[in-house]
C-alpha positions in Angstrom: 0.0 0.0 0.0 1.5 3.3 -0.8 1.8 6.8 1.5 -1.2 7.9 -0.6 -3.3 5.1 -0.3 -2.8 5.2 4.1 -4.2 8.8 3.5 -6.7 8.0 1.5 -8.0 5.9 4.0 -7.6 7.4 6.8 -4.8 5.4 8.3 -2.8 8.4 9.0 -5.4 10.6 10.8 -8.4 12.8 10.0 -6.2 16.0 8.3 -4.3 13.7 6.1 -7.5 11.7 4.8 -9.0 15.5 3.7 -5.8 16.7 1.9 -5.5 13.0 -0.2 -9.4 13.8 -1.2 -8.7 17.0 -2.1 -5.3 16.3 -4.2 -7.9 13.7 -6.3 -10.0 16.6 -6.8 -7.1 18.9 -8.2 -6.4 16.3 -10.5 -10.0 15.3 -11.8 -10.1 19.2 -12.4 -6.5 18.8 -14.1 -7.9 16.5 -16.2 -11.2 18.3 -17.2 -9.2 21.4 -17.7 -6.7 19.8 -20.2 -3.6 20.3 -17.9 -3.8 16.2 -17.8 -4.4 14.3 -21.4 -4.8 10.7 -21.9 -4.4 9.7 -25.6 -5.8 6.4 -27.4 -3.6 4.0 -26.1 -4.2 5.6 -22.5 -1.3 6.9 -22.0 -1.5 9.8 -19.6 0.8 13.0 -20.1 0.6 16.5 -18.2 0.8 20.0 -19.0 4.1 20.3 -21.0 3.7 17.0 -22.5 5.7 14.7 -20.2 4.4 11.6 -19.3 3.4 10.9 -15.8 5.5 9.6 -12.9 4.1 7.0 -10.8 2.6 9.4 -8.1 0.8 11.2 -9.9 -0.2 8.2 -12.6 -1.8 6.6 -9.5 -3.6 9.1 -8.1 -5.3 9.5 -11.8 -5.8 5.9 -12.1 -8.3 6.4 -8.9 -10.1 9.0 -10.6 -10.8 7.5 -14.5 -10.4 4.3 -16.0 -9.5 5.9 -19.2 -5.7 5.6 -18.0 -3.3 2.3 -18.7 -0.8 2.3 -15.8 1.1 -0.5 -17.8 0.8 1.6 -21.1 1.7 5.1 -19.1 4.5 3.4 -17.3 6.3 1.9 -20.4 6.0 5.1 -22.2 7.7 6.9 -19.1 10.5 4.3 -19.6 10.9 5.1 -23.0 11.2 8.3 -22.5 13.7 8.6 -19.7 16.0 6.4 -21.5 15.6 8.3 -24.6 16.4 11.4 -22.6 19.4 10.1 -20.5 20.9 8.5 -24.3 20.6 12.8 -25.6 22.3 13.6 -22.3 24.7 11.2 -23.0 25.5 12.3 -26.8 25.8 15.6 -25.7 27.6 15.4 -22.2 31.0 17.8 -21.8 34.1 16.9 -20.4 34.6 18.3 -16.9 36.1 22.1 -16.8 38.9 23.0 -15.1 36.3 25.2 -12.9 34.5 22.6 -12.4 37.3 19.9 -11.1 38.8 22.5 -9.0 35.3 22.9 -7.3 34.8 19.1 -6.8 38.2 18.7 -5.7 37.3 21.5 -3.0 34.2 19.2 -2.5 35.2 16.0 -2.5 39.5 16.5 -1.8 42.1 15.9 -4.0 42.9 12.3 -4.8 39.1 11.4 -5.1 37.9 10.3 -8.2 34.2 11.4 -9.0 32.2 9.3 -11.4 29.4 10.9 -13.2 26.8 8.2 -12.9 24.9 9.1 -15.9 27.6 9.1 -18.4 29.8 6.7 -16.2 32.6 9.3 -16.9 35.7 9.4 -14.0 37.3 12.6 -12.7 40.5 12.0 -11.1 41.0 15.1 -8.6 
């Protein structure tokens, strides 16, 4: 059961119950109001055209069973890998600015390891 779903029901007290009703009423308006779309394969997007994290994907779920979790969450993971392969392609090698800050931040002899490009910095 997640955080939301314990509001929901009231397992974490009175206030919390009335703030997880009205965060599913914020986002049946969202999605009456076109700030939340769900296209034909019921994939659910927000404003700017991302598509949902889990959070908020299940919090819409609860509210319309126009959304696919499955076909939402496989289009999220398409679209963070595509967007960590562009960082990726177009990732810069470290400054010298930059590895004289990490070397204030980390010390010298450290090596840092960008964990998106897998790129080391020996300081």
């Amino acid at each position: 059961m997640t955080r939301f779903q314990r509001e929901l029901n009231g397992e974490l007290g009175a206030y919390w119950k009335k703030e997880a009703e009205k965060e599913l009423e914020r986002v049946k308006t969202d999605l009456q109001d076109g700030k939340i779309t769900i296209d034909e394969n019921g994939v659910a997007r927000n404003c700017i055209g991302r598509v949902l994290m889990s959070d908020m994907l299940e919090k819409l779920a609860m509210v319309t069973d126009r959304v696919s979790v499955e076909a939402t969450t496989a289009a999220r993971d398409k679209e963070v890998s595509e967007s960590l392969a562009e960082y990726r392609k177009n990732a810069r090698p470290v400054s010298e600015e930059e590895r004289m800050e990490m070397q204030a931040a980390f010390g010298k002899g450290t090596t840092v390891v960008n964990i998106l490009t897998g790129e080391k910095t020996e300081l």
